[in-house]
N, C-alpha and C positions, 0 to 999 in steps of 0.2 A: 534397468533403464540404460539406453545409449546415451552416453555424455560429448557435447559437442567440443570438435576439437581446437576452441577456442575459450575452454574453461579451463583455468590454472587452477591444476589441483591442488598445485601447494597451496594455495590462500581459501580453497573453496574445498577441504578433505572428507566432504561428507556424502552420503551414498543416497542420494533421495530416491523416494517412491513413489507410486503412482496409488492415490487414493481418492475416493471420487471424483475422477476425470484432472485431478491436480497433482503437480509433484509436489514433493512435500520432503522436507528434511525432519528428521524424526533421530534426535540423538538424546541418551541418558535415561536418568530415569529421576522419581523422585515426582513433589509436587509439578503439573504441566504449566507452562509457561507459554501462551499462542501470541505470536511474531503475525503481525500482517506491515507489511512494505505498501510503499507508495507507489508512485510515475515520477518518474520511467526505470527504476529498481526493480530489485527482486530480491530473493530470500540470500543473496550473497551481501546485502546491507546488514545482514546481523550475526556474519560469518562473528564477528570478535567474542557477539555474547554469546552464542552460542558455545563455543570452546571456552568461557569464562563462566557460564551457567551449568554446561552437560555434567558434571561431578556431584551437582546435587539435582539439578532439577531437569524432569523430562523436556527440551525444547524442542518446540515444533514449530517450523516456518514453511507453510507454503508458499509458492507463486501463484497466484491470480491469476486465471485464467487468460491466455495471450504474454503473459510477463516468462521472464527467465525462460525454464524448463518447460513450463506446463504449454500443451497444447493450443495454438491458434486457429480455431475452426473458421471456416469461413461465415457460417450464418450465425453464429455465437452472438448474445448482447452483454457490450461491454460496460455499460451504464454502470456507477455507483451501486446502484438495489440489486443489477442481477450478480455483480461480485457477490455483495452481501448475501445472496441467496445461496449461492453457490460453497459457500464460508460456514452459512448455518450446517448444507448436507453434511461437508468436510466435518466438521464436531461432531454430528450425529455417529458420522462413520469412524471416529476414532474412540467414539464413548468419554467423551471429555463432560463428565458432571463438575469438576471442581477446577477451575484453573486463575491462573493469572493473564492479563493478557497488555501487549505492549503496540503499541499504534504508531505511528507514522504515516505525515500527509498525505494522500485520500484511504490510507490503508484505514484510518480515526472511520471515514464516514463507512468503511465498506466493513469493519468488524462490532462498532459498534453498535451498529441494527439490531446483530445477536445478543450484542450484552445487554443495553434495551429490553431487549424481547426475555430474558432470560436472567436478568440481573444476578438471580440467588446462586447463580453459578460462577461469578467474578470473584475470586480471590481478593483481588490487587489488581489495580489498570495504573499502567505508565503511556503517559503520554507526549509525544514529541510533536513538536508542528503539526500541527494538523487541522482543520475545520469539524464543525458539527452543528453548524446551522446552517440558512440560507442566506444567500447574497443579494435580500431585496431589502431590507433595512435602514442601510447605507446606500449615501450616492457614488460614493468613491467604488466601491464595491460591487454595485450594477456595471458601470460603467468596466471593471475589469470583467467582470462577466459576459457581457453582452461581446466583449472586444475579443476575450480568447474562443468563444464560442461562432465568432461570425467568421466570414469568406477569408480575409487576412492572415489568421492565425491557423487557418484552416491550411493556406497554402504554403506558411510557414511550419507548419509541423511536417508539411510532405519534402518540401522542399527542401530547407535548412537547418532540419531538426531543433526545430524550435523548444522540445521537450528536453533537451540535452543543454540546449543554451541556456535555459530559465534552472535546469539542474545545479549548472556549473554557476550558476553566480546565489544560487541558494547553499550553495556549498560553504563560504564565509571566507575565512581567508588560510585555513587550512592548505596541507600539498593537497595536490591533484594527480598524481603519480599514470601516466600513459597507460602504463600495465596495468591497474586496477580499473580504472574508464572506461576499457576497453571491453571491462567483462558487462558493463552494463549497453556500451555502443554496437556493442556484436549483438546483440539481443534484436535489434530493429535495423537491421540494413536496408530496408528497403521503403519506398513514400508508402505505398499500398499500405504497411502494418503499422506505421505512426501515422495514418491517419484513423486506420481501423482501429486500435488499440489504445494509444496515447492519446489523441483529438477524441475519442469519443469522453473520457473524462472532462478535459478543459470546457468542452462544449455542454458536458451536464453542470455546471457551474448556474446557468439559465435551463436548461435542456430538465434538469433531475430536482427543480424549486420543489414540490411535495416529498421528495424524498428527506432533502436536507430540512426541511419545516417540520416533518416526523421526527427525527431525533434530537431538533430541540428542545420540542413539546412535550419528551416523554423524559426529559433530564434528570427529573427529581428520582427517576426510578436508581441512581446512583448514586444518591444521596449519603447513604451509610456504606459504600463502600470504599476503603483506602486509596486514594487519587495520589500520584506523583507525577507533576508534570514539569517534564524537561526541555526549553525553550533555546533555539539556536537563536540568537539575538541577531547574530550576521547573515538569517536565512531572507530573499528578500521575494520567497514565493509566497509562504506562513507565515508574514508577520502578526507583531502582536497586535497590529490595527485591525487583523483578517474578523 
């Protein structure tokens, strides 16, 4: 794979692959551990575990189709369900029967279709901000729905990257170091792809309501399996109100 020359090796040292139409970072060995990232991220959000996990356990983090490395086609659907679809191939094609697997905001609704679908094959799920229901329950919660998915936010994500802005204050009060921003800000230079890519998520908020209702519904399928969920209280996209 050609790596772009706007990716610091030192903080990103790993050699991803191209596996069912996705790059994929693929380091260690051991029980598998699957990394699915959010918006507007990529598999470089879990550069730290990865080098703190690779010595015992295989970690595998792709990019999502349009994110980081992996490919932006133009007629590609970037909805919630077709990540998800795209995530089941990804496992099939790496023969992942046993794993653990780690989530983050809408990375939760686009890996957990599979675990849903597939339960007996979840190790261990950690969980970090993220949603797994629909946003029609709540009035506060339509209302943020209907608002990022309509004309407004529509022209703020072309515009004034609006997906970087909602980033940066979901970040809490952590640094924000220019150099490391940068490797998620080069990802989307242009209105064209954070509309394509980034807006089609916020806009499935209302847009993907069957999808996000299916993996409420089917909850109890994780029932018996080990849950650890890790909650950024300063994050003010996933709050705990979501």
């Amino acid at each position: 794979m050609i790596l772009p020359a706007w990716l610091v090796r030192e903080a990103f040292p790993f050699a991803p692959q191209v596996v069912a139409s996705l790059s994929v970072v693929d380091e260690g060995a051991g029980l598998p551990v699957l990394f699915s990232h959010g918006t507007p991220t990529w598999s470089f959000e879990w550069r730290h575990l990865i080098r703190g996990l690779a010595s015992t356990h295989r970690c595998i983090a792709p990019d999502h189709l349009g994110f980081g490395l992996s490919p932006r086609p133009l007629e590609a659907d970037y909805s919630p369900e077709a990540h998800a679809k795209r995530l089941s191939r990804l496992i099939d094609a790496l023969k992942l029967e046993r794993y653990s697997l780690v989530v983050h905001d809408f990375g939760g609704p686009i890996a957990l279709d599979e675990a849903l679908n597939r339960p007996e094959r979840i190790e261990r799920l950690v969980v970090f901000n993220t949603i797994a229901w629909p946003f029609t329950d709540d009035a506060r919660l339509r209302r943020m729905a209907r608002l990022a998915g309509g004309g407004l936010f529509k022209w703020l994500y072309r515009n004034v990257n609006m997906s970087f802005l909602i980033s940066k204050s979901a970040w809490g009060a952590g640094p924000r170091p220019a150099s490391m921003w940068s490797q998620y800000t080069n990802v989307f230079p242009d209105a064209e792809s954070r509309e394509r890519v980034l807006w089609a998520l916020a806009k499935s908020l209302t847009g993907s309501t069957p999808f996000f209702e299916s993996l409420w519904d089917r909850r109890d399928r994780l029932a018996k399996t080990p849950i650890h969920v890790v909650w950024g209280m300063a994050d003010t996209a996933f709050t705990l109100q979501c």
